[in-house]
Structure formats: structure tokens, C-alpha cells
C-alpha positions in Angstrom: 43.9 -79.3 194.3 45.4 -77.5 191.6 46.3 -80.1 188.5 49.9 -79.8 187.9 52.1 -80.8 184.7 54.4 -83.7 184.6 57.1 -85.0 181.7 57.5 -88.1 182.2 56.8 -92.1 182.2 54.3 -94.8 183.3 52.9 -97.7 181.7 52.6 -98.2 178.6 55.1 -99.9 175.4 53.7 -99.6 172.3 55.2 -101.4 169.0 54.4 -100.0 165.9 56.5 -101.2 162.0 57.0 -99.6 159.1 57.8 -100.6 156.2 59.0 -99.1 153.3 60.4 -100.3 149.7 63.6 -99.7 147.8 63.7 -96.6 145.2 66.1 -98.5 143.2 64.3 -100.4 140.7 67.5 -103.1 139.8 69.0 -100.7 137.3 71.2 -98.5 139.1 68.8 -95.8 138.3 66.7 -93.8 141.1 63.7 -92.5 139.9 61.6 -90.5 142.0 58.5 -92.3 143.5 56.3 -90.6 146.2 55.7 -92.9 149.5 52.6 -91.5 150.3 50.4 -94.1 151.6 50.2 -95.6 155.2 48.1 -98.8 156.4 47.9 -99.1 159.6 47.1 -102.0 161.8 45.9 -102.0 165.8 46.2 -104.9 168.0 45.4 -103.4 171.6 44.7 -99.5 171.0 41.3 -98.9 172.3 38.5 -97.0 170.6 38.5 -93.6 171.9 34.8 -92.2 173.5 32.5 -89.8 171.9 34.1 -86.6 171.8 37.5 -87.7 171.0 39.8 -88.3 168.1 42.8 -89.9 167.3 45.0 -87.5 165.1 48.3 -88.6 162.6 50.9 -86.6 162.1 54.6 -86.1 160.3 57.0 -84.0 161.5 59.6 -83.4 158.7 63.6 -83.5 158.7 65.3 -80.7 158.9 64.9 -78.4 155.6 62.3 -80.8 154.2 58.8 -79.9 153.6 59.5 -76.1 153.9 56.4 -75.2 152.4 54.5 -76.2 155.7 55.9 -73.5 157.2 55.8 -76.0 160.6 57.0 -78.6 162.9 54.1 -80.5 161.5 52.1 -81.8 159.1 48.3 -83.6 159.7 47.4 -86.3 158.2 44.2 -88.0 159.5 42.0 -88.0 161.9 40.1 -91.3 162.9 38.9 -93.6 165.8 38.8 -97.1 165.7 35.9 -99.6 165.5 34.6 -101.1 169.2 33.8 -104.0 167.5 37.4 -104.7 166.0 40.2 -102.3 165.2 38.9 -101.2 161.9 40.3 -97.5 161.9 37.6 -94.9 160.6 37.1 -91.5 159.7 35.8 -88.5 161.7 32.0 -89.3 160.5 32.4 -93.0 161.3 32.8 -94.0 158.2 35.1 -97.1 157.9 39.1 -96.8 156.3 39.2 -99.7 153.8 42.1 -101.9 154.5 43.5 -99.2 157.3 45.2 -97.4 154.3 45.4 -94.0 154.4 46.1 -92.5 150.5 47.6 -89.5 149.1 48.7 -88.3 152.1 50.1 -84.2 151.6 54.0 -85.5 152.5 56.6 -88.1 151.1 57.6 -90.4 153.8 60.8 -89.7 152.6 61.2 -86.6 154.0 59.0 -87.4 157.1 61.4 -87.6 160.1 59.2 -88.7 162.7 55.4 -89.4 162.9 53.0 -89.2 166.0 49.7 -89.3 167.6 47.5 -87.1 169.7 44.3 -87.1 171.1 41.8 -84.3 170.2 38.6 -83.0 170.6 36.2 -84.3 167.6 34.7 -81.2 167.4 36.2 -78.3 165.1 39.3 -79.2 163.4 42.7 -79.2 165.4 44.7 -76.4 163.7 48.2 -77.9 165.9 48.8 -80.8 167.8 46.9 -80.7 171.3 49.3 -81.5 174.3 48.6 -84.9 174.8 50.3 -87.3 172.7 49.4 -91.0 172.5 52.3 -92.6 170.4 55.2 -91.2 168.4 57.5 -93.0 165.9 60.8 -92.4 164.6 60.8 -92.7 160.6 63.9 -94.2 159.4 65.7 -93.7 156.2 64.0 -94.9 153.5 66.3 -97.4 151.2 66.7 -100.8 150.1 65.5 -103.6 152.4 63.4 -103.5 155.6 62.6 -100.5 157.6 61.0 -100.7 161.0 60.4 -98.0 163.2 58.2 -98.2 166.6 55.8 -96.2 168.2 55.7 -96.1 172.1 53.7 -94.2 174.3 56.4 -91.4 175.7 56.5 -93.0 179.3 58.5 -96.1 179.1 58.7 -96.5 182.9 55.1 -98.0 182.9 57.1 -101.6 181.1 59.2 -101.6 184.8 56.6 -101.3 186.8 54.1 -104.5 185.3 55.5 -106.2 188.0 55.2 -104.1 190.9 52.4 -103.7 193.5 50.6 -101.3 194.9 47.6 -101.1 197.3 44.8 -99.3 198.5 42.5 -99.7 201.2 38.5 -99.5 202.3 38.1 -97.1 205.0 35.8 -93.6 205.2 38.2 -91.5 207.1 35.9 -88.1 206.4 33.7 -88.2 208.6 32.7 -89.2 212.4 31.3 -92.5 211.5 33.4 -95.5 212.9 30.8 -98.4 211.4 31.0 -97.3 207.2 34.4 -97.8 206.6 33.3 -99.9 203.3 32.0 -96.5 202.2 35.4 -95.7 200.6 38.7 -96.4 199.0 41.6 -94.2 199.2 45.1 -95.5 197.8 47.4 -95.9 200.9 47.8 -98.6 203.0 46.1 -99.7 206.5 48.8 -97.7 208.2 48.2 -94.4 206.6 51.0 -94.7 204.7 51.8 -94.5 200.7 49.8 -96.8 198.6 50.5 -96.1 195.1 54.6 -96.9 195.7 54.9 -98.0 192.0 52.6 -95.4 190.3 55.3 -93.6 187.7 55.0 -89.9 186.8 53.3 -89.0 183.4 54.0 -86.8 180.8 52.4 -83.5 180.2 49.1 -83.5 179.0 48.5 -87.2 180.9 47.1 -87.3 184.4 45.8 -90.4 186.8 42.5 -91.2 187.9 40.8 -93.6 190.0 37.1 -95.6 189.2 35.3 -97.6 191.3 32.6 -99.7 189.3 29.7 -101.2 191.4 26.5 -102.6 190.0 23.4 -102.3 192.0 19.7 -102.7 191.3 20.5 -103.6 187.8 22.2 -100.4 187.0 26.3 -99.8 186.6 27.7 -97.1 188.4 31.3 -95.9 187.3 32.1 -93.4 190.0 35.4 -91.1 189.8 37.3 -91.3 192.9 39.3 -88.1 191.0 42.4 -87.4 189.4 45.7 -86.9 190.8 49.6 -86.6 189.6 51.5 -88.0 192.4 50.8 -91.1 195.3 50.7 -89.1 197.9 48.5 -85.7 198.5 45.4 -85.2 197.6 43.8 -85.8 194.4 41.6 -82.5 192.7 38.0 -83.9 193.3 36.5 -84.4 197.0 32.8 -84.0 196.3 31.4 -87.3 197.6 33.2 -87.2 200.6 32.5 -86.0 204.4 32.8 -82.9 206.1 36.3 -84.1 208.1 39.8 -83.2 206.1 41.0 -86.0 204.1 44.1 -88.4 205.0 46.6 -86.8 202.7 46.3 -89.9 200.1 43.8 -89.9 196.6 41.0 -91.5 197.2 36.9 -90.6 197.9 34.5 -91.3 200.1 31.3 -91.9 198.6 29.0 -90.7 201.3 27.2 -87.5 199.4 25.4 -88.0 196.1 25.9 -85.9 192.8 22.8 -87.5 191.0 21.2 -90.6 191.5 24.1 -93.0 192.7 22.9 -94.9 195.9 24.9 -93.5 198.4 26.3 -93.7 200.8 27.7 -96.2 199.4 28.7 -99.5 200.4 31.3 -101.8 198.7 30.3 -105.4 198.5 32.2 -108.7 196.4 32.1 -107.9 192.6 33.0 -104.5 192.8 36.3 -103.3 191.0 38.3 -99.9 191.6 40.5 -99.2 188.8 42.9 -96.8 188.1 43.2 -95.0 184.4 45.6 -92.4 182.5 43.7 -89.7 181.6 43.8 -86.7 178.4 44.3 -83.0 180.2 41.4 -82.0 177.1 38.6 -84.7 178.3 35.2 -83.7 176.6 33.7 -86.8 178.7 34.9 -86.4 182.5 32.2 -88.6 184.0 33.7 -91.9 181.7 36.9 -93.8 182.2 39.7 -93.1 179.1 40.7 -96.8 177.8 43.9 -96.8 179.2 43.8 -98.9 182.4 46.9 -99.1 184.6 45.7 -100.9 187.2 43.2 -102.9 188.2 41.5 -104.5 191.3 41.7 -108.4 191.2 38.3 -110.4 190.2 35.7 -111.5 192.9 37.0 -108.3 194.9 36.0 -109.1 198.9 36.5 -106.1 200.5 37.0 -106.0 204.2 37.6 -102.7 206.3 41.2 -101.3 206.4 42.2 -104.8 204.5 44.5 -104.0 201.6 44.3 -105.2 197.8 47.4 -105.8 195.2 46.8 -103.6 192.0 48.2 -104.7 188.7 49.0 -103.2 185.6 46.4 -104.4 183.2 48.6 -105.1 180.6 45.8 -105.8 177.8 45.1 -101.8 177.4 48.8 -101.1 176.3 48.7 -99.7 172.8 50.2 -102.2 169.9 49.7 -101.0 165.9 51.5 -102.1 162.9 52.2 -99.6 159.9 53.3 -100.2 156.5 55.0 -97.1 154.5 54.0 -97.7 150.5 54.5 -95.9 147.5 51.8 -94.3 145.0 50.4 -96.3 142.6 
């Protein structure tokens, strides 16, 4: 299936402060002070997997920052810490404190800032296509500024509360007794599964996992990506010979390695459902950015349906604080 491009919307609200203090020292005077320091504080961003970066820019007002000669200014790239969400630094080192110092623009002529994800190898020369949060920069004057970062698909906050479904069934091949061999999201009935699945913006796609553990090992299988609820999705290469229903989904009846198919889906296994970077240096692993999720103590049962839900926990929450040179 031939990936396509979307602008759009899906899960995921991101809040994001900043701060910034008063150039009027009291006196009526306004003497020029550079806000050129950012810390930065992470509540539910994940860290991203080898191969990938988070990257901070500014894009400056209008007329400002005319030297750059762009739309864009970079000002760090990092990860975060699994262990916490201690930001650091392309070699792992840690960020003391978050704070990013001397940064190459004044906040006061930074009209927005954003986030992408990018490839940690080689330095990105422009922002890639996939952008993770962006933020408005307000004015900055006396009192309180706060500004707030959201992942650009707001859509995802209406549908926490909806349901979708999908449903264990091999339809590939000419088998009538494996049907816990896959999971395709539809519905007993052949219909749409995925009703509340919202589009994404460009660079963003969809992709469904199905986690199963056996003999002591974890597999994390892709069931492959897709745009849209219905159609199919762009991988097929674990299922049968037969075409498929017209729905993502897989059958896992066909190795690639050393997964032990066919397989059979059995209580404790989870399918999940992620948002996915276009530029994904690690296919075969799940992006920590989990949509929806299959409920706990899965049971499955053949051409029984189960309720995804948003998984609220992976939605992206940071704090920043705009400060002035020392």
C-alpha cells in the first residue's frame, strides 16, 4: 500500500509554560537584557529510541533575527533520560537543571518555538517533517507569560472517550480452525473497527503491535502501518496467501525470523496501536506514543471483539521557563 500524507489531528494535548521576566527594572528605564536561557521540564514525554532525537527550535517574528537568513533557528538537540525526564545531550550526557544557556536568539524576538524528531546521526541542517510539539511565544513584558506546546492534532483530546474495536480472526488463508492467529481492526461483521481513529498530520502515521511473550522471550510484532480505518495497511508479510478483508490488521501465520509462528494469541497478550515518525531509523520497535491500547488480562476468543482506549499516560506534558542572561 502506498503510505500517503495527512494534515491533521489525533490524540494527543500537550501543555508546555513559559515564563519570562519584566525588562523594566522599577525605574522607568528599559535596558536591554538578552533572554537567552530555557529550562525545560517533562512530565509524560517519553524518551525517544536509539536513532532518534528530539530537536528545539525558534522561529522568529517577522523582520527579527534577519541574519538567520530562515524560518528557523536550532537550538538543541537532546533525548530524555528512561530513568526520569532528565533532558540530555546528543552523547548522553545529562543537561544540568534542564537549562539550556546561551542559546544563538533572544526570546524576545522568537515568535514561536517547536519540536521535531530527527535522525541522531548527522546533524539536521532544517527541520525534518515531523513535528512533536510547537509553542506560541508571547510578548515578553511585565508579569506572567505562558505559552503552551500541543502536539498539532488536537482531535486526539475528543476522542479519549471513544471506542474502537478489533477482532481475532485469520481471514488469509483456507484454514477455518486458527482464527486466534490474527487481529485485524474491524469488527465481527466485517465492518469498520477503528471508527474513532482521527487523521494525523504529515510526517505522523499509525501502526499496530501485538506483544506476546512465549518461552521466556517478548515478541513485539508489527501488524503494519496505516493512515486511514479502513483499507489496507502497507505491510502484509506474515499473512496467508488469500486477499485480505479490506481492514489493517496481519495474520501472523509466516515467520520473518525466529517468531513462533503461526501464531496463536492466548490471555496476557496485548495489541496496541502507536503514532509513528515518517523518518523511523528503528522500524521493528514501537515509537512511545501509544494511542490505544488492549485492556489487561486480554482473553481473546475467535471473532469476539475488544474496546481500545486511548492510553492517556503517553501524551506529551513539559514545562518551560524563558530567563535572562546572567
Amino acid at each position: 500500500m502506498i503510505r500517503k500524507s495527512l494534515w491533521v489531528c489525533v490524540v494527543c494535548l500537550v501543555g508546555l509554560g513559559l515564563w519570562a521576566c519584566s525588562k523594566d527594572k522599577g525605574n522607568g528605564s528599559t535596558p536591554t537584557i538578552t533572554y537567552d536561557r530555557l529550562t525545560l521540564e517533562f512530565f509524560s514525554a517519553a524518551p525517544l529510541p536509539s536513532g532518534m532525537l528530539y530537536q528545539l527550535w525558534a522561529s522568529p517574528k517577522p523582520g527579527h533575527l534577519a541574519a538567520s537568513g530562515s524560518n528557523w533557528v536550532s537550538l538543541a538537540r537532546f533525548n530524555l533520560r528512561t530513568s526520569d525526564t532528565t533532558m540530555v545531550d546528543a552523547n548522553g550526557v545529562p543537561i544540568a537543571g534542564n537549562l539550556l544557556t546561551g542559546l544563538p536568539v533572544d526570546f524576545v524576538d522568537v515568535d514561536s518555538l517547536f519540536v521535531t524528531v530527527e535522525r541522531a546521526t548527522g546533524d539536521a541542517v532544517g527541520p525534518s517533517g515531523t513535528l512533536y510539539l510547537r509553542a506560541k511565544v508571547p510578548d515578553i513584558g511585565a508579569g506572567l507569560r505562558i505559552a503552551a506546546f500541543t502536539f498539532p492534532a488536537p482531535q486526539i483530546v475528543a476522542a479519549q472517550d471513544s471506542i474502537s474495536q478489533f477482532t481475532f480472526v485469520s481471514p488469509t488463508d483456507n484454514i477455518s480452525n486458527n482464527e486466534l492467529s490474527g487481529v485485524w481492526f474491524m469488527t465481527p461483521s466485517f465492518t469498520e473497527g477503528l471508527f474513532s481513529l482521527q487523521p494525523l498530520p504529515s510526517g505522523w502515521d499509525y501502526e499496530g503491535w501485538a506483544t506476546v511473550q512465549r518461552g521466556g522471550h517478548t515478541y513485539v510484532l508489527s501488524t503494519g502501518r496505516l493512515d486511514t480505518p479502513s483499507g489496507n495497511d502497507e505491510s502484509a508479510v506474515h499473512s496467508g496467501p488469500q486477499p485480505p478483508p479490506g481492514y489493517p490488521g496481519e495474520d501472523f501465520l509466516n515467520p520473518s525470523g525466529t517468531e513462533p509462528f503461526p501464531l496463536v494469541f492466548a490471555s496476557g497478550d496485548q495489541i496496541k496501536i502507536t503514532v509513528e515518525p515518517d523518518q523511523d531509523p528503528d522500524s521493528a520497535a514501537p515509537f512511545p506514543f501509544v494511542v490505544y491500547t488492549s485492556p489487561t488480562g486480554l482473553v481473546p476468543d475467535t471473532l469476539q471483539p475488544f474496546r481500545l482506549r486511548p492510553h492517556p499516560e503517553s501524551i506529551p506534558i513539559a514545562q518551560g521557563v524563558v530567563s535572562k542572561s546572567e
